[in-house]
C-alpha positions as CSV (number, residue, x, y, z in Angstrom):
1,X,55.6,93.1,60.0
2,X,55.5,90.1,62.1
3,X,58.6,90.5,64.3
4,X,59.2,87.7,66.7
5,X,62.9,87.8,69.0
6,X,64.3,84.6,70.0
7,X,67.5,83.0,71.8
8,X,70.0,82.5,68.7
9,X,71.1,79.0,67.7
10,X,73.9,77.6,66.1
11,X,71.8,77.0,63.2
12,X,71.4,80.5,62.8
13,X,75.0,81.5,61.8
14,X,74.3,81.6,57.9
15,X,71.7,84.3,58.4
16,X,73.5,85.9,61.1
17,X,76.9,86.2,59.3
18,X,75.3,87.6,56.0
19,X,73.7,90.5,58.3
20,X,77.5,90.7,59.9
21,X,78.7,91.0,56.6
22,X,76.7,93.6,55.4
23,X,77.6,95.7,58.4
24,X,81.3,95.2,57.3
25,X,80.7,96.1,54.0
26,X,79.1,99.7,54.9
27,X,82.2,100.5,56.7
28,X,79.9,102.1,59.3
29,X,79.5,99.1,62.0
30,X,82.8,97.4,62.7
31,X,86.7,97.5,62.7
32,X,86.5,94.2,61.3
33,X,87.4,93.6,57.9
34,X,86.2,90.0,57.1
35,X,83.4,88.0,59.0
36,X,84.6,85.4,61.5
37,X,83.8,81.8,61.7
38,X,80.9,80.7,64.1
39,X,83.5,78.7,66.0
40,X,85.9,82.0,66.1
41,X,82.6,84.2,66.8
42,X,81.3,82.5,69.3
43,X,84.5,82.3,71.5
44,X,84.0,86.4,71.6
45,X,80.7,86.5,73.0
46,X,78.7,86.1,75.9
47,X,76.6,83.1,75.9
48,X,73.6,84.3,77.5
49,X,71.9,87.1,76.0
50,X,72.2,86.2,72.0
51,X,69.0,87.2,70.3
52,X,67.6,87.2,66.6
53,X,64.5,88.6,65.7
54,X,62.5,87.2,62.8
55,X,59.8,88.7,60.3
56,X,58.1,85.4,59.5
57,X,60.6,83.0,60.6
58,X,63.3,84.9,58.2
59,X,66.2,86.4,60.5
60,X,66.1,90.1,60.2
61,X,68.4,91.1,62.8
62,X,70.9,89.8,65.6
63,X,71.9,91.4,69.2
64,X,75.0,89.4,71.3
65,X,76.5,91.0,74.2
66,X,81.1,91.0,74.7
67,X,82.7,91.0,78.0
68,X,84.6,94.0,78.6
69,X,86.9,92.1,80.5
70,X,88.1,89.5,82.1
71,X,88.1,90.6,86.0
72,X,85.4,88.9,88.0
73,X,84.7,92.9,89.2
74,X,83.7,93.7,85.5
75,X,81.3,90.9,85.1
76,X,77.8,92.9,85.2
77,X,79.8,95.1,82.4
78,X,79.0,94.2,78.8
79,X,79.5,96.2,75.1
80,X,76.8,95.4,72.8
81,X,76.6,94.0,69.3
82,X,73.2,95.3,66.9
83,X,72.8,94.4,63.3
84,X,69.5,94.9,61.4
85,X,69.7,93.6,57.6
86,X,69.3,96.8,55.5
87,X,66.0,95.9,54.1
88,X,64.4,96.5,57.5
89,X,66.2,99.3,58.9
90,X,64.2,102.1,60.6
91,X,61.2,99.9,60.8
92,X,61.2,99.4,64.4
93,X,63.4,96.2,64.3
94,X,66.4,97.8,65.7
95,X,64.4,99.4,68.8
96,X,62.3,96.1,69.7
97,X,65.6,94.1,69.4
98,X,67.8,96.5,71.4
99,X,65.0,96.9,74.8
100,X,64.5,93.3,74.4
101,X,68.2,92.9,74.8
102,X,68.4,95.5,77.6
103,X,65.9,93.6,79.4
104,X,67.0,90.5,79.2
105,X,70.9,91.3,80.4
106,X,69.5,93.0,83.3
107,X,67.8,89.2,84.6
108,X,71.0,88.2,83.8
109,X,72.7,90.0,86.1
110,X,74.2,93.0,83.8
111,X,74.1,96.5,85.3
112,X,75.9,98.6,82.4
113,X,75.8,98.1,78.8
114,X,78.0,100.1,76.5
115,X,77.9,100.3,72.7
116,X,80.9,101.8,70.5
117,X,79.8,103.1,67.4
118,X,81.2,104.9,64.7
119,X,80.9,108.9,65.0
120,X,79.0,108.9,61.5
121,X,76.7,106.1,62.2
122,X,74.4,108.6,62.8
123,X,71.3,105.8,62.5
124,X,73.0,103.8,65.5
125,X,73.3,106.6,67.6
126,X,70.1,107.5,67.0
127,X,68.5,104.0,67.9
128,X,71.2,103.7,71.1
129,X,69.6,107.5,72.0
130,X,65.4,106.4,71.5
131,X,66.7,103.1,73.5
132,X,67.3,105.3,76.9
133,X,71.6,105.3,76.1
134,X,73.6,107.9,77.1
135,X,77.1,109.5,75.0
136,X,80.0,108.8,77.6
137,X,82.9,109.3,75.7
138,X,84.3,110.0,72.3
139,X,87.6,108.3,71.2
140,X,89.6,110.2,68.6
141,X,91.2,107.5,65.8
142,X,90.4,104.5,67.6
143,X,90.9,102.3,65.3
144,X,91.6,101.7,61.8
145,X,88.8,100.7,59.4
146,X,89.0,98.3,56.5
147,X,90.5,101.2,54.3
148,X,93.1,101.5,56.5
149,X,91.5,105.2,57.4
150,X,91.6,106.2,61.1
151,X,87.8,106.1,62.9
152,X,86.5,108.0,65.6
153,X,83.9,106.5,67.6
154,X,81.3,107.8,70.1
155,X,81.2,105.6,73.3
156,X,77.2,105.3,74.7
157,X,75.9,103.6,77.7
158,X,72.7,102.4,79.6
159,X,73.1,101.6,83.6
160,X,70.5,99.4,85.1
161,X,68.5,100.8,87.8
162,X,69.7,101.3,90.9
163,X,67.7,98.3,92.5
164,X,69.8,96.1,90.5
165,X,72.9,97.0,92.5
166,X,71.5,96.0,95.9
């Protein structure tokens, strides 16, 4: 594998929003039941900190971070967004995307990352875990997923180190 990461571009939506929609399809990595458009998208997310990494030029995977809220306090506060395209799961994709991400927010100013995954997406929590995240919380039927079942989900974080709060 020749995995490169690099800052995402516009140009990149096609490839991005198949990945998306594959994650929607497994009913294991959203609440979302159809895949936005890029305009609609990118209104959601941050715009530092959006990464794809490439095998060969070919977009394997995308990371984006989402404000948790809108209070200037919350500002170093940030949920994460991982997709890997199914063909390259648990080939290391996933854990070179995710540090490089981690990395990245912190020279950005970020200081806690959280991720809220479904309680049976066993490989996300897994990769979270190997990536130095922590299970916070657990939320009983947070949600409603595409079937219109009720979804528990497992809330993980990583803080920054401490010399990043000076």
């Amino acid at each position: 594998m020749n995995y490169k990461i690099r800052e995402m571009a516009e140009d990149d939506w096609s490839s991005v929003r198949k990945i998306y929609q594959s994650g929607i399809n497994s009913n294991l990595a959203t609440f979302e039941t159809h895949c936005p458009t890029y305009t609609d998208w990118d209104k959601t997310h941050i715009k530092d900190c959006r990464f794809v990494i490439t095998d060969e030029e070919i977009v394997i995977g995308w990371a984006v971070l989402s404000a948790v809220s809108n209070r200037a306090v919350f500002a170093g506060v940030a949920e994460i967004s991982i997709y890997i395209d199914d063909r390259y799961k648990n080939q290391g994709a996933g854990t070179l995307l995710l540090n490089h991400l981690v990395r990245e927010s912190e020279k950005c100013g970020f200081w806690l990352l959280e991720s809220v995954i479904f309680q049976n997406n066993t490989a996300s929590l897994e990769l979270h875990k190997k990536c130095g995240f922590r299970e916070v919380g657990y939320r009983e039927k947070m949600g409603k997923d595409r079937f219109g079942e009720w979804r528990n989900v497992v809330v993980m974080e990583k803080r920054s180190p401490s010399d990043l709060y000076n």
